[in-house]
C-alpha positions in Angstrom: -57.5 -80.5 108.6 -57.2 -81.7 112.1 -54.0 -83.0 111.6 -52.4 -80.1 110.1 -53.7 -78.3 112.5 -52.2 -79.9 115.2 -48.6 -80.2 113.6 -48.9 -76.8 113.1 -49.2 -76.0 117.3 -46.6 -78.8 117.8 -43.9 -76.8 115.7 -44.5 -73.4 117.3 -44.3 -74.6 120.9 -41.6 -76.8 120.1 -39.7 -73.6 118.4 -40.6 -71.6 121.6 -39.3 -74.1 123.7 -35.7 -73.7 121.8 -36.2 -69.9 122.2 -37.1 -70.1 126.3 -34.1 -72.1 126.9 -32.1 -69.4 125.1 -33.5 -67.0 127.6 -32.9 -68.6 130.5 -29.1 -69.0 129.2 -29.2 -65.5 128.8 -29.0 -65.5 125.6 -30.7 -62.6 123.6 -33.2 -63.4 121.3 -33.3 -61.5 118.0 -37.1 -60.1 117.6 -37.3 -61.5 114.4 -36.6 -64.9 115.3 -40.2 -65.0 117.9 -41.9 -63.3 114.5 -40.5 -66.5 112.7 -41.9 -68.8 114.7 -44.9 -67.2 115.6 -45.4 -67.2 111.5 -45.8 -63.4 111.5 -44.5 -62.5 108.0 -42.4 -59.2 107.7 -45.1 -56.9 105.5 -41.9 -54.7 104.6 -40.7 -55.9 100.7 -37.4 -56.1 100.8 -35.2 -55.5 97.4 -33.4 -58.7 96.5 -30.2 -57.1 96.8 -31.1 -56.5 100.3 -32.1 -60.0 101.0 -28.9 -61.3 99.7 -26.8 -58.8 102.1 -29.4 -59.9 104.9 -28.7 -63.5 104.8 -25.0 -62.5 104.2 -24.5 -61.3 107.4 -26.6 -63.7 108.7 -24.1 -66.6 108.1 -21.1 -64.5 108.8 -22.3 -63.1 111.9 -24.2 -66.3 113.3 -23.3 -69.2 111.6 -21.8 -71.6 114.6 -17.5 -71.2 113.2 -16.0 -68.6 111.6 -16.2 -67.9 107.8 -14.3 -65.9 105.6 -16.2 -63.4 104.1 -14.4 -63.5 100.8 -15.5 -67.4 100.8 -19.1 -66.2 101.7 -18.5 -63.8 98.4 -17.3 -65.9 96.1 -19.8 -68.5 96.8 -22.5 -66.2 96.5 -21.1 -64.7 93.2 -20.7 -68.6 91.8 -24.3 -69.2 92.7 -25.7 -66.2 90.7 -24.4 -66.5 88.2 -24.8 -70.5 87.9 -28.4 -69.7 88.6 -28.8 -68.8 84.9 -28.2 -72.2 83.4 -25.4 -70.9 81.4 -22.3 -73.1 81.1 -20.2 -70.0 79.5 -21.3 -67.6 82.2 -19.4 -68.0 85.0 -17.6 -65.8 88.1 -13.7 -66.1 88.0 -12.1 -66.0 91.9 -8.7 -63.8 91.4 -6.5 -66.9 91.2 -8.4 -68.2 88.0 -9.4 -64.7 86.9 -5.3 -64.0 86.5 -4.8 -67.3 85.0 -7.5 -66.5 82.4 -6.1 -63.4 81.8 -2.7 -64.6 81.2 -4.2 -67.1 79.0 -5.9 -64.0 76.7 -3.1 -61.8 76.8 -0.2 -64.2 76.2 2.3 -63.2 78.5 3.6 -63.8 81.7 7.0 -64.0 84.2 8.4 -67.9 84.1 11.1 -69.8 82.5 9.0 -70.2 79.2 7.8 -74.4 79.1 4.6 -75.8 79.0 4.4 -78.4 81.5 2.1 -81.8 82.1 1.6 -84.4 84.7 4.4 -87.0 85.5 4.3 -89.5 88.0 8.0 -87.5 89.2 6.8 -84.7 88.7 6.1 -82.9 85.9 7.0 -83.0 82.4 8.3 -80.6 79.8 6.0 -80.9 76.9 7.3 -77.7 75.4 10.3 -75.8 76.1 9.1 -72.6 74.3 12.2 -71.5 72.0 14.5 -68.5 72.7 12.7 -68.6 76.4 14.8 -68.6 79.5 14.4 -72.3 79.9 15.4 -72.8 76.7 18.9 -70.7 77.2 19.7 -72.2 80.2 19.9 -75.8 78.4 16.2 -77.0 79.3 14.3 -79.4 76.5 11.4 -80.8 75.8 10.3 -84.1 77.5 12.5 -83.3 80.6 10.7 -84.1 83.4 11.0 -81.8 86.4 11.4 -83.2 89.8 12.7 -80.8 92.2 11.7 -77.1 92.2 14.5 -75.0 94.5 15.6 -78.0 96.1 12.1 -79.6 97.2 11.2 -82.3 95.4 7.7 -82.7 93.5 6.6 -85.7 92.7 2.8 -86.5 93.8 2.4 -82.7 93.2 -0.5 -81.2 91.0 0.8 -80.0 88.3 -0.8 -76.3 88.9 0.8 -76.1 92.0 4.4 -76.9 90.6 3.5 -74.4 87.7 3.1 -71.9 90.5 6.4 -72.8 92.1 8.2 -72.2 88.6 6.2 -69.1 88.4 7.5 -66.1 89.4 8.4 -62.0 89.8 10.6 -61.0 86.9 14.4 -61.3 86.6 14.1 -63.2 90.2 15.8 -67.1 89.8 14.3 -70.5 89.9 16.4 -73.7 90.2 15.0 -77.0 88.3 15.9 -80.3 88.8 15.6 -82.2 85.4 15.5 -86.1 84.5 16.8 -86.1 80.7 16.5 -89.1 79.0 19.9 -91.0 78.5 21.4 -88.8 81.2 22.2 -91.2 84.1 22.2 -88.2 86.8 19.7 -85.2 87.4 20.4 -82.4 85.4 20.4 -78.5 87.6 19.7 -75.6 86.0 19.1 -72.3 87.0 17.3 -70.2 85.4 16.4 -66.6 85.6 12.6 -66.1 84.9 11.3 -63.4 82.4 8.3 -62.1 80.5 6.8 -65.3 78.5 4.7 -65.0 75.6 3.4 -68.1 74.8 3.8 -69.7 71.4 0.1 -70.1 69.9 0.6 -71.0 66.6 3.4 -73.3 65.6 4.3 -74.6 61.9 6.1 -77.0 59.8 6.9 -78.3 56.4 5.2 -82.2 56.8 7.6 -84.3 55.0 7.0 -86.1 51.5 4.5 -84.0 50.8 5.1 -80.1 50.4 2.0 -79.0 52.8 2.4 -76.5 55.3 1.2 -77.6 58.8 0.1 -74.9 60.9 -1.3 -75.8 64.4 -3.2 -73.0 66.7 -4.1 -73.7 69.8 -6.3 -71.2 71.0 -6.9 -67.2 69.7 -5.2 -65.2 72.0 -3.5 -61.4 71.7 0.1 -62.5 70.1 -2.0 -65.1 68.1 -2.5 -62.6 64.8 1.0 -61.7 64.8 2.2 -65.5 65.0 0.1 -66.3 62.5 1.4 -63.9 60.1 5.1 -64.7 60.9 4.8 -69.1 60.7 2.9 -67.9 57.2 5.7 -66.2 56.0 8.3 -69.0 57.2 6.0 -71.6 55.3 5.5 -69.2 52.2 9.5 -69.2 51.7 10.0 -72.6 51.9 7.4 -72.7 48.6 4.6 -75.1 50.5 1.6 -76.4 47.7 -0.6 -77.0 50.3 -1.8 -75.7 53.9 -3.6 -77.7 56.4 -4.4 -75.1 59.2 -5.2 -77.3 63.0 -7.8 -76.0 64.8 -8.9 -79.4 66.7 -8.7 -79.0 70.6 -8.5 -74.9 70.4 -11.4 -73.6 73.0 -11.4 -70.7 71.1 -10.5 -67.1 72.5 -10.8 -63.8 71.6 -13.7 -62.8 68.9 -11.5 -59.6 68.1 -8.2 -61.9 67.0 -10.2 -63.9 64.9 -11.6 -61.3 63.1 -8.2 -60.2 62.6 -7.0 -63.7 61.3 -10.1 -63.8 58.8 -9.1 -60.3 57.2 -6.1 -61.9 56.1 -8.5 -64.1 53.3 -11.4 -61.7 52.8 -11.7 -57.8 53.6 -14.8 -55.6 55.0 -17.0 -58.9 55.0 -19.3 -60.3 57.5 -17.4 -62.5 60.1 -21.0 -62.9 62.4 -24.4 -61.4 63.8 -24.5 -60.9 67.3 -28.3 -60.8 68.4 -28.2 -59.2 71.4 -30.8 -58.4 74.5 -32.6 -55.1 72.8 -30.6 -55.2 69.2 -27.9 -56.4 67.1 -24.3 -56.2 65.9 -22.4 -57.2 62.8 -18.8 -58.1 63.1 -16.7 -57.5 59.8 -13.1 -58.1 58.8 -10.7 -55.3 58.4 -9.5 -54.2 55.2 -5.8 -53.7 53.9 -4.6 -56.8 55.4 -5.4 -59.6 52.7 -2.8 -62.3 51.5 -2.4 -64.5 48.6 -3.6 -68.0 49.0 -2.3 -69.9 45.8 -3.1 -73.3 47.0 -5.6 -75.3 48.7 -6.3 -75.1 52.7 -8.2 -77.7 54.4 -8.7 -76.5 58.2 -8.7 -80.0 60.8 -11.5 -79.8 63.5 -12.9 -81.6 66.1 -15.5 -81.8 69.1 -13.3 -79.9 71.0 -12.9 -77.0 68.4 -15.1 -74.3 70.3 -15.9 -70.7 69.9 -13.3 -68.7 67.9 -12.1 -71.4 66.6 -15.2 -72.3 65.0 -16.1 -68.9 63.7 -12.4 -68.7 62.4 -13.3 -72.4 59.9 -17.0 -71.5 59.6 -16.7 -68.0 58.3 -14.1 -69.4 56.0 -16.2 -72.3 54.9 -18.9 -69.7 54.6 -17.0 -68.1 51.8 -15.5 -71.0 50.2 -12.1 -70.9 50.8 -11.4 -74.2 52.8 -12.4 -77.7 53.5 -13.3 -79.0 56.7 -11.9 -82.2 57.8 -12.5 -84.3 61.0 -15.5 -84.6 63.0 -18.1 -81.8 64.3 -17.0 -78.9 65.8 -18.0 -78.3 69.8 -21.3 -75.7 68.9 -20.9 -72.6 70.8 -22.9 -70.1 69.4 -22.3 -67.3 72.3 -20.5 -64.3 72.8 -19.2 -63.4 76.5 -17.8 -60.2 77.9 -15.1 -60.4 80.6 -15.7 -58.5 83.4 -13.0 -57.1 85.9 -14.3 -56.8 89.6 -12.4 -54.5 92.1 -11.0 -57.5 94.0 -9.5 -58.9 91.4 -12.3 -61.5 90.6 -13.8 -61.3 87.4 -17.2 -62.3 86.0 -17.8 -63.7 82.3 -20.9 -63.1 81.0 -23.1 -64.0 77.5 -23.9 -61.1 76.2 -25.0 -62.2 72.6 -26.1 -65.7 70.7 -24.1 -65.5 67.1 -25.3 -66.1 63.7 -22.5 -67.2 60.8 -22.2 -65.3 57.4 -24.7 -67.8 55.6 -27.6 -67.2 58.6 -26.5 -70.6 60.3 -26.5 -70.9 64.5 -24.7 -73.5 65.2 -25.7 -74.0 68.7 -24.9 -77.0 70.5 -27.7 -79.5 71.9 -27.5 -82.2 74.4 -30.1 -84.9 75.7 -30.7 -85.1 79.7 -27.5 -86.8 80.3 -25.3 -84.0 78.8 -24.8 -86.3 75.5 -24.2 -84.3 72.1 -27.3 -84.3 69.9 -26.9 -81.9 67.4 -25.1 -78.6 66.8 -21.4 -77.1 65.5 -19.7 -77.1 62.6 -20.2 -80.4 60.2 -17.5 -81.1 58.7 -17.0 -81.5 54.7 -15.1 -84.5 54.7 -15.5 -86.6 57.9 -12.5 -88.1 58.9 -12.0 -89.7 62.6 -8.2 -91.0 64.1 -7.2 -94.2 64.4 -6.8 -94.9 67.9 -5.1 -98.6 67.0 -1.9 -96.1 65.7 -1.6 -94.2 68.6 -2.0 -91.1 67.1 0.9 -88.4 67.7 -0.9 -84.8 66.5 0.9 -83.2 63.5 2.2 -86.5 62.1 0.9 -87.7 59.1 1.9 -91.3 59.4 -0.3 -92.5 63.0 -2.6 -88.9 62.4 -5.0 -90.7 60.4 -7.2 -87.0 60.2 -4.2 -84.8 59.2 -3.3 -87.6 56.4 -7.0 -87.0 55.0 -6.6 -83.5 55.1 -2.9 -83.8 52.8 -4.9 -85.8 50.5 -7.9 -83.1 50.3 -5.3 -80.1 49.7 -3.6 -82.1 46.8 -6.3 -83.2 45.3 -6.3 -81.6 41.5 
């Protein structure tokens, strides 16, 4: 007791020994401070939204170099909502809340490729067809190297994105390495509305299947669904495998869209909310013939719509699941504009699949999978010894088991 006692004293004299140097500096002393240190405890109770603006201005005001205040925010908005253990509930800055938005929607003003990393720069993965990129002469696998004149190379790719970026009908020149071109190719290109290609098909060869591959469930998604369906219905396909395996999901609303188009007015899920529940059904009027069999390719890395899109489906019998276990979000989140252009995404429901299941995923204390998505009906993994190009049945070891499910008599 003695001891405690005595460190006690020590730390109050020693904290008024800060405070009279401060006076003798001149320096005023805020009254609260000598109430600190004294221990005298404020007997006022403070709402917690007025202890966060308190220490707010605290660090703005006295913190010992400038700040931003918007940095102070967004910080402060990040740590709220990461308080609540949530992995899906997260604040958005404006930068990433536009990019998400653009993401959703579908659209935006660029030249119309999808780019990735390249030790020159970066590389065309996809020059989107009929874009402005396209037109001007632009393909796929060109790797860009100079944006406006300045090269890029040792550039993130998001910041050369951003560069190609741009207002509408304004001009962006490219510098392109082609393969088999000995110089740099130029083009210039005028930048327009995009609306990015989420669901691409083909005939796979030898075998009659439709291939259709959607990459995430966006606002256009519905609508290119229907019209790769079509394209693959003339060409007289006995087979459709549909690719779901790396899509992070999307919009709830756009699957349940997709889902009419196999069964109408049925239960797609069971949102169990804070006080009550909702039940999300397919629309009628919209349903297609399906005259063959469709095996729907997943993975850990199918998430969210994507795996209420196979599971609903599964749920009713209409498809077979291929690949591995699905990623096991079971959430719902709303998206949240903020006036300063920041945005805030937020669980508002855990969801329940047509036959009762949550398929919630589970990790151990390292983050490891335990348990949780979509199992699939025939397990089928790739063969990383033929380095696996998605979509081609000769080195995709998965997408040749799911040809051999939809033929199978």
């Amino acid at each position: 007791m003695k001891i405690a006692a005595y460190l006690g004293i020590a730390l109050v004299f020693g904290g008024v020994g800060y405070a009279w140097r401060d006076v003798k500096a001149g320096t005023p002393i805020n009254p609260s401070s000598w109430q600190r240190l004294a221990g005298v405890t404020d007997e006022r109770k403070d709402s917690p939204e007025q202890v966060f603006k308190s220490a707010y201005r605290l660090i703005r005001d006295d913190y010992y170099r400038p700040v931003k205040a918007d940095d102070l925010k967004f910080a402060g908005m990040q740590g709220l909502l990461a308080s609540l253990g949530d992995p899906h509930t997260m604040f958005m800055p404006p930068k990433l809340a536009s990019r998400f938005s653009e993401e959703t929607v579908g659209n935006f003003f660029g030249v119309g490729a999808r780019l990735g990393a390249d030790p020159l720069g970066a590389k065309a993965v996809t020059v989107f067809e009929g874009a402005p990129a396209f037109k001007a002469g632009m393909r796929s696998n060109d790797v860009i190297i100079a944006v406006n004149g300045k090269k890029v190379a040792g550039i993130a790719t998001d910041a050369i994105v951003s560069q190609v970026k741009g207002p509408e009908n304004t001009f962006v020149t490219l510098t392109v390495m082609r393969s088999g071109s000995e110089k740099p190719l130029e083009f210039k290109i005028k930048r327009g509305r995009i609306t990015t290609p989420t669901v691409e098909s083909k005939v796979l060869e030898g075998s009659n299947v439709g291939y259709l591959s959607v990459s995430n469930f966006a606002e256009p998604t519905t609508s290119q669904f229907d019209h790769e369906l079509d394209s693959l219905t003339a060409k007289g396909i006995k087979g459709l495998v549909i690719d779901v395996r790396g899509n992070p999901g999307g919009l709830l609303e756009t699957a349940a869209e997709m889902l009419s188009r196999f069964v109408e007015n049925k239960t797609v899920l069971t949102m169990k909310k804070r006080d009550d529940q909702e039940v999300v059904k397919t629309y009628s009027g919209a349903v297609r013939e399906w005259p063959y069999k469709i095996a729907i390719l997943m993975d850990e890395n199918s998430a969210s719509a994507a795996e209420i899109f196979a599971g609903v489906l599964r749920d009713y019998g209409l498809v077979t699941l291929v690949g591995t276990h699905s990623y096991g979000k079971a959430s719902v989140q709303n998206l949240y504009p903020l006036i300063d252009k920041s945005s805030a995404k937020i669980t508002i429901a855990k969801y329940y699949l047509p036959n009762g299941d949550f398929i919630g995923r589970k990790v151990d204390d390292d983050g490891v999978y335990v348990s949780g998505g979509l199992a699939p009906d025939v397990p089928a993994t790739l063969d990383l010894d033929k380095d696996p190009i998605p979509g081609d049945p000769k080195t995709d070891t998965q997408l040749a088991k799911a040809i051999e499910v939809v033929l199978k008599h």
